[in-house]
C-alpha positions as CSV (number, residue, x, y, z in Angstrom):
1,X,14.2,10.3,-13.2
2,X,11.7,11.0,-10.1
3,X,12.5,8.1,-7.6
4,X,10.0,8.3,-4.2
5,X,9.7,6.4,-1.4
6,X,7.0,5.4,1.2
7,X,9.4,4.1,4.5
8,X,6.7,3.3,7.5
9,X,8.2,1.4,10.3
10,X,6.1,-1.9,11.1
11,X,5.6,-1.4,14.9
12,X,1.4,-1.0,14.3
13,X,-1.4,-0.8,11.6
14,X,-0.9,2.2,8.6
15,X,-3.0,4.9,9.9
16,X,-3.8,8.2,8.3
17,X,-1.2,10.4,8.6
18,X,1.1,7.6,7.2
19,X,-1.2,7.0,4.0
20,X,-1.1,10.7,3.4
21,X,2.1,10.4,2.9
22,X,2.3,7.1,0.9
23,X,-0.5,9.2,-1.2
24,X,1.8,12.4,-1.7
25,X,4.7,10.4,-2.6
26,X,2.6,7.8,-4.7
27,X,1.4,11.3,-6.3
28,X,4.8,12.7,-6.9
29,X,5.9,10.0,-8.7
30,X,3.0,9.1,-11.1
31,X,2.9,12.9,-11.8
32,X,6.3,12.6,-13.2
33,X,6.4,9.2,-14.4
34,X,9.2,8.1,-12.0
35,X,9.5,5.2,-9.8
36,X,7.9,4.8,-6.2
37,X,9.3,2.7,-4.0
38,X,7.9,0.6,-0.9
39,X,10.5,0.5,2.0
40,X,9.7,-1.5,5.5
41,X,12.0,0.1,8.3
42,X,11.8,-3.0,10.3
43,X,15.1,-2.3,12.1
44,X,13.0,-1.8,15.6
45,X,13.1,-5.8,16.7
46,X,11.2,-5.1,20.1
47,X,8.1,-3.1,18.6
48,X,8.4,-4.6,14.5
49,X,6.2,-7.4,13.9
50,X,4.6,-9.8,11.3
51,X,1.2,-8.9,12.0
52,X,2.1,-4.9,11.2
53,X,4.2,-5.4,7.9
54,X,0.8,-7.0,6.8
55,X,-1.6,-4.7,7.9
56,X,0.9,-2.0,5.7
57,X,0.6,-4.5,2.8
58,X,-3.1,-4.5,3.2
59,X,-3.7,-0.8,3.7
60,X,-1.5,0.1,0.7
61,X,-3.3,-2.7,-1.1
62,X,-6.9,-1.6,-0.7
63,X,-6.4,1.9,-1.3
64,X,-5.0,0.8,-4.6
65,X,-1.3,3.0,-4.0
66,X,0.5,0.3,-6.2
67,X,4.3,0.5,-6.1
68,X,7.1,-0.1,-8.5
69,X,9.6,-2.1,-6.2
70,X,9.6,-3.4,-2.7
71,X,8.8,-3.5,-0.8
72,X,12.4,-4.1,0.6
73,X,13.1,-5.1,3.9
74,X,15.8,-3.3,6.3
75,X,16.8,-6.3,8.3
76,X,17.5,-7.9,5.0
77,X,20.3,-4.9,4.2
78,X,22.5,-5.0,7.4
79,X,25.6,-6.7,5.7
80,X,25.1,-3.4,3.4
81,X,24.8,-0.9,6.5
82,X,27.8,-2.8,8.1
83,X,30.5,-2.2,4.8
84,X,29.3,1.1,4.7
85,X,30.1,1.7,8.4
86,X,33.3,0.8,7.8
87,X,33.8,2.8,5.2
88,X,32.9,5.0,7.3
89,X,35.6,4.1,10.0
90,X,38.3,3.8,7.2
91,X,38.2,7.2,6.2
92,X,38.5,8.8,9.3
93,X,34.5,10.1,9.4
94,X,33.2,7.8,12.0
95,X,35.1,6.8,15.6
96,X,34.5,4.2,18.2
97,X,33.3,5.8,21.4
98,X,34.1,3.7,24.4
99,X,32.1,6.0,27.0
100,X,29.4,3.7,29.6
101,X,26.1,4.5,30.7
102,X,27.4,5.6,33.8
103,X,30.0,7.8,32.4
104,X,27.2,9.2,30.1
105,X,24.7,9.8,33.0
106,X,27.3,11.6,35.2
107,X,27.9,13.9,31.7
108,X,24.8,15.2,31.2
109,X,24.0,15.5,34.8
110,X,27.1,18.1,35.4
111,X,25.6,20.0,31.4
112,X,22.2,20.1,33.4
113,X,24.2,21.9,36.5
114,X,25.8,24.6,34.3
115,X,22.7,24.8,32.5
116,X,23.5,23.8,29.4
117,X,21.7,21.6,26.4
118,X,23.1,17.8,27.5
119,X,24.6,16.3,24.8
120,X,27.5,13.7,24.1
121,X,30.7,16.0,24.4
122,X,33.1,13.9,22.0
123,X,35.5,12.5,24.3
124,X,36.6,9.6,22.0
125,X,36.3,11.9,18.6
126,X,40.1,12.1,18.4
127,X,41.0,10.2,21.4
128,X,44.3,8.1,21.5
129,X,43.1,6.2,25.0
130,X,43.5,2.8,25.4
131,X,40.1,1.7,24.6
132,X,38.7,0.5,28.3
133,X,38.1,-3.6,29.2
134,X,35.0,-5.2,29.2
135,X,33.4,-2.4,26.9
136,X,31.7,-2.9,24.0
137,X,31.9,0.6,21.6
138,X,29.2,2.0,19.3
139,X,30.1,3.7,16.9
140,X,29.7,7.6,16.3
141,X,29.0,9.8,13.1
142,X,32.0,12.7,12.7
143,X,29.9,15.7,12.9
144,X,31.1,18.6,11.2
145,X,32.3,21.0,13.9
146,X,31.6,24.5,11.9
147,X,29.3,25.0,9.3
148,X,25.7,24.7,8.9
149,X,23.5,22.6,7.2
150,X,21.1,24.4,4.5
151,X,17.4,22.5,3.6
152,X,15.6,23.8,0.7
153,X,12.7,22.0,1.8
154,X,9.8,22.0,-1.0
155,X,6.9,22.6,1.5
156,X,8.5,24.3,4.1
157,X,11.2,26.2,2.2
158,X,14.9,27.1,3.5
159,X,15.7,25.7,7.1
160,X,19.3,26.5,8.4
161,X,20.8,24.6,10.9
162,X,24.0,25.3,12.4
163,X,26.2,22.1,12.9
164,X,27.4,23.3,16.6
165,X,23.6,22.6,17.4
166,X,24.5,19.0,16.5
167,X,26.5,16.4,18.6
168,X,28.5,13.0,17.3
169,X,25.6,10.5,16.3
170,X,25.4,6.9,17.4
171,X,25.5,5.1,13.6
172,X,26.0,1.9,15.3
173,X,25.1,0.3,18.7
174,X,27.5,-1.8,21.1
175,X,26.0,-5.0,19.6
176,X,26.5,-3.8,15.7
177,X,23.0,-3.3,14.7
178,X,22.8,0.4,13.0
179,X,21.0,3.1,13.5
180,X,17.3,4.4,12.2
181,X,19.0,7.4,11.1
182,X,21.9,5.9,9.7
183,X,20.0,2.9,7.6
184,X,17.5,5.4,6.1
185,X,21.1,7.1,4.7
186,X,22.2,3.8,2.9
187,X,18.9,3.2,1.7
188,X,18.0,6.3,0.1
189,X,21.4,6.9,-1.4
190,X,21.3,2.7,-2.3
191,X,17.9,3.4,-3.9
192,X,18.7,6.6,-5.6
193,X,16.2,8.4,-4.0
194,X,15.3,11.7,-5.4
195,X,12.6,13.3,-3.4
196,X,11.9,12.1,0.2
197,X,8.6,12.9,1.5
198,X,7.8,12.3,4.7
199,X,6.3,14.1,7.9
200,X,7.9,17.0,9.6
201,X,8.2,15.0,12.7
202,X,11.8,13.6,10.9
203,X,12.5,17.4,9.6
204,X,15.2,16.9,13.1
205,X,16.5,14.0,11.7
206,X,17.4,15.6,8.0
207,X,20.5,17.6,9.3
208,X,22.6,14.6,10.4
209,X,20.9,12.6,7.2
210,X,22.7,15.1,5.0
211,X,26.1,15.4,6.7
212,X,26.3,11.0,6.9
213,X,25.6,11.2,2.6
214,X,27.8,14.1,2.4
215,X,30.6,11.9,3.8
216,X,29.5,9.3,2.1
217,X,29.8,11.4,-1.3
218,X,26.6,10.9,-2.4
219,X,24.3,12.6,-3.8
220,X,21.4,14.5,-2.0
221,X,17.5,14.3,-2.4
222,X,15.3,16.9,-2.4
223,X,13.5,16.7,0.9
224,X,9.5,18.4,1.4
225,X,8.4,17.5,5.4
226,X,5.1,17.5,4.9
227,X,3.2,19.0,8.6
228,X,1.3,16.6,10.7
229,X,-2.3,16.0,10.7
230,X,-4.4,17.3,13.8
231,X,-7.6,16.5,15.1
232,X,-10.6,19.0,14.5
233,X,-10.2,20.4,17.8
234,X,-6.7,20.9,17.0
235,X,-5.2,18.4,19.1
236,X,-2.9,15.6,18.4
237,X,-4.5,12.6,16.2
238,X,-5.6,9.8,18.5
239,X,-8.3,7.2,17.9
240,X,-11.0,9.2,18.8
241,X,-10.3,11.6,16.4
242,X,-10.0,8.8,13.8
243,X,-6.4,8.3,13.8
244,X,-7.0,4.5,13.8
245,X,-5.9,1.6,10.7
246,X,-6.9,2.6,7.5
247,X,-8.1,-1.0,7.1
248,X,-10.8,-0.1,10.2
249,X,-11.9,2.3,7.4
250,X,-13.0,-0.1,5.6
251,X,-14.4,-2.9,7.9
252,X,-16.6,0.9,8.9
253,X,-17.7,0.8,5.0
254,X,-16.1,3.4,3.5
255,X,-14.5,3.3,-0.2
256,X,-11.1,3.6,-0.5
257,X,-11.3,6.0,-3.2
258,X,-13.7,8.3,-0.6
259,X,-10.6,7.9,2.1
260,X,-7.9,9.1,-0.6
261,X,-9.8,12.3,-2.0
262,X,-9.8,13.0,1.8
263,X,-6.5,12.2,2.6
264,X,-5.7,14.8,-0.3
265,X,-7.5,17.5,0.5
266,X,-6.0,17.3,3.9
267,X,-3.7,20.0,3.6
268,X,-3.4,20.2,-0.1
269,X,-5.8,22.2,-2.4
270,X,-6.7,22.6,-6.0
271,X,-8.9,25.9,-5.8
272,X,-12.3,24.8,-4.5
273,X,-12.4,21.5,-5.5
274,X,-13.8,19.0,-3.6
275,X,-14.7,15.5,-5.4
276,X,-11.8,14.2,-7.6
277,X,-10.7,11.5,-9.0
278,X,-6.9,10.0,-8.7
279,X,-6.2,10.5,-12.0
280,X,-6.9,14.1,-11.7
281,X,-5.1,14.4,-8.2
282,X,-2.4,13.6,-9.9
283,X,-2.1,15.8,-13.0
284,X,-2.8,18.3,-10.2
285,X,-0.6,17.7,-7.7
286,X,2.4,19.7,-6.9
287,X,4.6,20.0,-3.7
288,X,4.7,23.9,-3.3
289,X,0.7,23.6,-2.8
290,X,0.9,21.7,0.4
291,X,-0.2,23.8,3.4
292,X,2.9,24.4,5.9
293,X,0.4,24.6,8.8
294,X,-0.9,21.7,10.2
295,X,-4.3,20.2,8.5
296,X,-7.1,19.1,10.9
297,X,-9.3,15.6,10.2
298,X,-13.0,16.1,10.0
299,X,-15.0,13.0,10.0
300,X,-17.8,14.6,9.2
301,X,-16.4,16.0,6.0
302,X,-14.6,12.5,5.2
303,X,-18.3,10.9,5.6
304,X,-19.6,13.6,3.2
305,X,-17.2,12.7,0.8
306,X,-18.1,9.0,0.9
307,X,-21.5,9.5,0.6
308,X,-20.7,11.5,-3.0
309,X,-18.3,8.1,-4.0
310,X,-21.5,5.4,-2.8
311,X,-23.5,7.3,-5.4
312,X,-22.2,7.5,-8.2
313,X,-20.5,3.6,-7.7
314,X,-22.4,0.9,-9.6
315,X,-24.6,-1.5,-8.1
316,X,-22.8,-4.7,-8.3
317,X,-19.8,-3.1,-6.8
318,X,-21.5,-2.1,-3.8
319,X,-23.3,-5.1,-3.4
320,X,-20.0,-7.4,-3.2
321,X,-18.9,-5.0,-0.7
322,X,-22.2,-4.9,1.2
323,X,-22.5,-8.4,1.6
324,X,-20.5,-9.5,4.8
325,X,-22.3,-6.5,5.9
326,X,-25.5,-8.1,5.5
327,X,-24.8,-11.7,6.1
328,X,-23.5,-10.5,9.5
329,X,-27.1,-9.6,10.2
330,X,-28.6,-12.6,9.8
331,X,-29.3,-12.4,6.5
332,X,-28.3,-14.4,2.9
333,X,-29.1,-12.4,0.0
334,X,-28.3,-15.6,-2.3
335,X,-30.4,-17.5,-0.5
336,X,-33.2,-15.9,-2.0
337,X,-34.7,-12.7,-1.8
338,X,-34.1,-9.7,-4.6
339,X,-30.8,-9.3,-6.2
340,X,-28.5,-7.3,-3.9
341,X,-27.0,-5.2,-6.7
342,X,-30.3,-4.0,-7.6
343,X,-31.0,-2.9,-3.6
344,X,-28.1,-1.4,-3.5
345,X,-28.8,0.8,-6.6
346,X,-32.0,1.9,-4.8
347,X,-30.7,2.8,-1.4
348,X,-27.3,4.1,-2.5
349,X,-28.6,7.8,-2.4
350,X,-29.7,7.3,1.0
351,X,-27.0,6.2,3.1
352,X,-22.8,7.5,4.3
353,X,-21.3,3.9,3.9
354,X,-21.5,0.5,2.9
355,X,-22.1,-0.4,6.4
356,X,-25.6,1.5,6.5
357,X,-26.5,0.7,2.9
358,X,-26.3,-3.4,4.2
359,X,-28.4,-2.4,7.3
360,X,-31.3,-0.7,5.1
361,X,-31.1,-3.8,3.1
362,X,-31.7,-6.5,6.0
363,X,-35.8,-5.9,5.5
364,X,-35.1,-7.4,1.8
365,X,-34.2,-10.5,2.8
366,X,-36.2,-11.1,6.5
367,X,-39.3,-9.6,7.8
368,X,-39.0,-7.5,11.1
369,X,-41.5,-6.9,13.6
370,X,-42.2,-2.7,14.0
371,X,-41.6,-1.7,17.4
372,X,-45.3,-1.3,18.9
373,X,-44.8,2.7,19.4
374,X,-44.1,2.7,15.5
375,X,-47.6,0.8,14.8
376,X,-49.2,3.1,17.1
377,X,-48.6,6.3,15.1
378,X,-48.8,5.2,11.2
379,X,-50.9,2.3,11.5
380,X,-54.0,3.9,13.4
381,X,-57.3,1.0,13.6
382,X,-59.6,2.9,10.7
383,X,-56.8,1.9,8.2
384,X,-56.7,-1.9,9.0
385,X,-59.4,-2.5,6.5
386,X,-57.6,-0.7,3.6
387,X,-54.8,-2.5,4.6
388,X,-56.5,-6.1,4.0
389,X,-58.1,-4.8,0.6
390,X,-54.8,-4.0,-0.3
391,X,-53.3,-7.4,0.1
392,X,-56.1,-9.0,-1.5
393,X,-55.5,-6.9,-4.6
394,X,-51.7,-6.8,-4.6
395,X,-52.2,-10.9,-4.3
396,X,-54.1,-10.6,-7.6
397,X,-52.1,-8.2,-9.9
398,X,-49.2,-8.7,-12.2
399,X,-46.0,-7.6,-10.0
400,X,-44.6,-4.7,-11.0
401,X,-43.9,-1.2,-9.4
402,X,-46.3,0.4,-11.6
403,X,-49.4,-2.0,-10.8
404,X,-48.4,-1.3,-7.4
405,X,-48.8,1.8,-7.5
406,X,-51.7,1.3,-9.4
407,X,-53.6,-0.3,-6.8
408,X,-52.6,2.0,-4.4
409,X,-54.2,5.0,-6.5
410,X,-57.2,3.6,-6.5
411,X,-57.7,2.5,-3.1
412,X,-57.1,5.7,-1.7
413,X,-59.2,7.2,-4.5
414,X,-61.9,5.0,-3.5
415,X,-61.7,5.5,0.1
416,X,-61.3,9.4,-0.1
417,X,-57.6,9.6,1.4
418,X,-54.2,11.0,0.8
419,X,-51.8,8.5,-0.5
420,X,-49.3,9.4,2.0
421,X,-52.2,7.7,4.5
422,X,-51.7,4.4,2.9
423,X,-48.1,4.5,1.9
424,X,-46.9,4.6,5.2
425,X,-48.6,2.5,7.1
426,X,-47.9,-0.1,4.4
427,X,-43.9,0.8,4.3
428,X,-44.2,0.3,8.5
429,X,-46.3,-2.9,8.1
430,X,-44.1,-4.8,5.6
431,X,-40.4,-3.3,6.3
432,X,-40.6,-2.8,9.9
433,X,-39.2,0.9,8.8
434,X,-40.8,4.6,9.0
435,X,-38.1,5.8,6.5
436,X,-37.5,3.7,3.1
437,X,-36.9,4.9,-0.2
438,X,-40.6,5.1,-2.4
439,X,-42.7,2.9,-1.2
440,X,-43.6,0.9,-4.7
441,X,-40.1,0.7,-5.4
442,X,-39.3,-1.5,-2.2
443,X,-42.2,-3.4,-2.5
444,X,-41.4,-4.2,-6.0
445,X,-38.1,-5.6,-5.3
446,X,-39.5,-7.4,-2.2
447,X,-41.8,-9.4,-3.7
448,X,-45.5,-10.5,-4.3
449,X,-45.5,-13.6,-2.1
450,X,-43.6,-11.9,0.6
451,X,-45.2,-9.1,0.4
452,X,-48.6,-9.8,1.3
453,X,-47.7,-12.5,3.4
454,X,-46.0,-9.6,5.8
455,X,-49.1,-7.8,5.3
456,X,-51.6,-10.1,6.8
457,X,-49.1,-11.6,9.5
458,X,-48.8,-8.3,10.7
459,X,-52.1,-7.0,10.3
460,X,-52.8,-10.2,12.7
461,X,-50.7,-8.9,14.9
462,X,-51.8,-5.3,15.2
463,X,-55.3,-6.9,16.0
464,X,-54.0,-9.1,18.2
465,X,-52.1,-6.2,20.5
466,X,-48.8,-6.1,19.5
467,X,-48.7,-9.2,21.3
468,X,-45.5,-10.7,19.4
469,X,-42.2,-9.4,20.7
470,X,-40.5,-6.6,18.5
471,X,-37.6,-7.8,16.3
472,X,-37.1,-10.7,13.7
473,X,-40.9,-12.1,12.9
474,X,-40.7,-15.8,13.0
C-alpha cells in the first residue's frame, strides 16, 4: 500500500511551497488509496514553537488536505531514535568521534590550504585512542567508503552519487539529541513510508538517508524531489512575491479551493487545463508529470483563478465568509439591511476575492457620502428635478426591481433622455459608487425606505454645495 508523508518543520507559518507539497503528497495517496501521513519535525528547539505547529494545523485545516494519522510529533520519538542509535553502535555502523571544535576548525582550515573540499576526515572511524577528558562525543554515521549511491528519483529521474563525495555524518550531538537527518530515517522506515515527496532542496540529504536505512536493513522508499517554486521574475520566493502563510491567503479572501488548483498547476499540468476540481486533480495526477524545472508564482494568475471559484460558489457560502469582511467596515448586515447571501450572489461576478466582494457590499448596509468630484460629473444641476420626481414615485410603488425599472422608463421617456442619464446619477446619489452592478437590482435589495431617504438627503446636499464632508452620511 501507498504510504505518504507531509514532514514540515515548525520553525514559521506553512507557506506555499510547503502546501504544494502537502498537496502532491495528499494527491499521491488519495490517487492510490493509500495512507498520508502528517509528521511535525519539531526536533529544532531554538526555532520550533507552539505558535508554528498551529498555524501548520490551521493551513492544512482550511485547505481541507485531511490526513489519515498524525500528526506525530518528533520530540515525542527520541527514546525510539536513541535504541536505534545504538543499534547502530552495536553493530559496528556508527562510532563515537571525540574530535573538538578547535580540533575541527584547525582541520578544515589546513583542507582549505591544499585546496581541497573541507570535510570531517574520520579520525575516530576506527580509532583505538583513549577517548580524550572532559569531552563529550557525538556520534558519527559509517559512511560507506566505495560505492555509490543510485536515486531513481520519480520527477527528476536517476541521480548517482559517489560515496567518496560523502563524509561520516553527525547522527547524534554531544548532548544525545539526534540528528534531522537521522530522525527522518527512523521515521520513515518506523512509518513504512513508501513514497517521500518533498522539495529538491533535501535531494543532498537523500544519499546519507539511504546508506543510515541501508544499515539499518530496511526497506527503501521511492523518493520524487519535487523543484522549488520561484517568483515571476525568477527569483527566490520571498514575501513580496507572495511567499507568505497560506492562512494570510485567506484573511486576503481567497478560497482555499482557488489556492490549491493554483498550487497544482504550479509545475504540474494536465494538457491545457486550467479550472479543476480536487477530485479531478487527483484521478489526474501522476508524479512523472511534474516539471523538473523550477515553476514560477504569478499572483495575477492565482487572482484569476479565484475570481472563476467566487463565481460559481453559492451565496450563503460567500456571505459567511464575507462577513468579518464587512463588519470590519463598520457595518452589521444582521442588524438589518438586505440578506448578505443574496448581495453576495449579485456582486460575485464582479469582484477577485471575498475581501472586495464585502467592500462592494458596505453601501447595503450604510449610506456614503459621494466624493464632491463624483457629484460634479454624473449628477449635473438640470437632472436634480428628475431626481426628486423619482423619489416621489419610487416612495409610491410596490418595491420590486421591475417597478423600478418601471418608473425609471417612464421618467426618462417623459423627459426625453437616455436612461443611462438617469441611472447613473441615481446609482452615484444613493450608493456613493460610479460602478455597481444594474442599477434596479441594487436598489431593489436596498430598499424602499432607504432608498429614497438617500435620495433626498443627498439631493439636499448637492443643493446645498457639497457642504457635508465626503464619507459615512450621518
Amino acid at each position: 500500500m501507498v504510504r505518504t508523508r507531509f514532514a514540515p518543520s515548525p520553525t514559521g507559518y506553512l507557506h506555499i511551497g510547503g502546501a504544494r507539497t502537502a498537496l502532491f503528497s495528499w494527491a499521491y495517496a488519495r490517487l492510490h488509496k493509500g495512507t498520508f501521513v502528517l509528521r511535525i519535525e519539531d526536533t529544532d528547539l531554538e526555532r520550533s514553537t507552539p505558535e508554528s505547529v498551529q498555524a501548520i494545523l490551521d493551513g492544512m485545516d482550511w485547505l481541507g488536505l485531511d490526513y489519515d494519522e498524525g500528526p506525530f510529533y518528533q520530540m515525542q520519538r527520541m527514546d525510539r531514535y536513541k535504541e536505534v542509535i545504538q543499534q547502530l553502535l552495536d553493530e559496528g555502523n556508527a562510532y563515537y568521534c571525540y574530535a573538538s571544535k578547535e580540533e575541527l576548525d584547525a582541520m578544515r582550515e589546513e583542507q582549505e590550504k591544499r585546496g581541497e573540499k573541507p570535510r570531517y576526515d574520520r579520525r575516530w572511524r576506527d580509532s583505538n585512542a583513549t577517548p580524550p577528558a572532559g569531552i563529550s562525543p557525538v556520534v558519527r554515521f559509517k559512511t560507506p567508503l566505495a560505492g555509490a549511491v543510485v536515486i531513481d528519483d520519480l520527477v527528476k529521474g536517476r541521480v548517482v552519487v559517489g560515496n567518496s563525495e560523502l563524509d561520516d555524518l553527525i547522527i547524534a550531538r554531544s548532548d544525545g539529541t539526534p540528528t534531522y537527518n537521522f530522525c527522518v530515517v527512523v521515521d520513515d522506515w518506523d512509518m513504512q513510508i513508501t513514497h517521500v515527496i518533498r522539495g529538491d532542496d533535501h535531494l543532498n540529504n537523500t544519499p546519507r538517508q539511504i546508506n543510515i536505512l541501508k544499515a539499518l536493513g530496511a526497506p527503501l522508499p521511492q523518493y520524487a524531489h519535487v523543484p522549488m517554486i520561484l517568483g515571476a521574475d525568477g527569483e527566490r520566493m520571498s514575501k513580496r512575491h507572495g511567499a507568505v502563510s497560506v492562512m494570510q491567503y485567506q484573511e486576503d479572501g481567497y478560497l482555499p479551493e482557488a489556492l490549491l488548483n493554483y498550487l497544482a498547476r504550479l509545475g504540474w499540468a494536465k494538457g491545457d487545463e486550467e479550472v479543476f476540481s480536487m477530485d479531478q486533480f487527483v484521478e489526474w495526477f501522476d508524479l512523472g508529470s511534474i516539471s523538473k524545472s523550477a515553476a514560477k508564482f504569478n499572483p495575477e494568475k492565482l487572482l484569476w483563478l479565484n475570481q472563476q471559484y467566487l463565481k460559481q460558489a453559492d451565496g450563503q457560502r460567500l456571505a459567511e465568509l464575507a462577513k468579518p469582511f464587512v463588519q470590519r467596515d463598520c457595518c452589521d448586515p444582521s442588524a438589518g439591511g438586505p440578506d448578505l447571501a443574496v448581495v453576495a450572489d449579485l456582486l460575485k461576478e464582479r469582484v477577485s476575492t471575498v475581501e472586495e466582494l464585502a467592500d462592494a457590499a458596505v453601501y447595503f448596509y450604510r449610506a456614503l457620502d459621494a466624493e464632491p468630484a463624483l457629484l460634479e460629473q454624473h449628477v449635473p444641476q438640470d437632472i436634480w428635478p428628475v431626481m426628486e420626481e423619482m423619489a416621489e414615485k419610487f416612495a409610491a410603488i410596490e418595491w420590486t426591481r421591475e417597478a423600478i425599472h418601471d418608473v425609471m422608463k417612464s421618467t426618462v421617456a417623459a423627459h426625453g433622455l437616455k436612461l443611462p442619464k438617469v441611472a447613473m446619477p441615481l446609482r452615484v446619489l444613493v450608493t456613493g459608487e460610479s460602478q455597481t452592478p444594474s442599477v434596479d437590482a441594487v436598489l431593489a435589495l436596498i430598499g424602499k425606505d432607504e432608498v429614497v431617504a438617500r435620495l433626498k438627503k443627498q439631493l439636499a446636499r448637492v443643493a446645498g454645495g457639497f457642504i457635508a464632508t465626503p464619507g459615512e452620511s450621518s
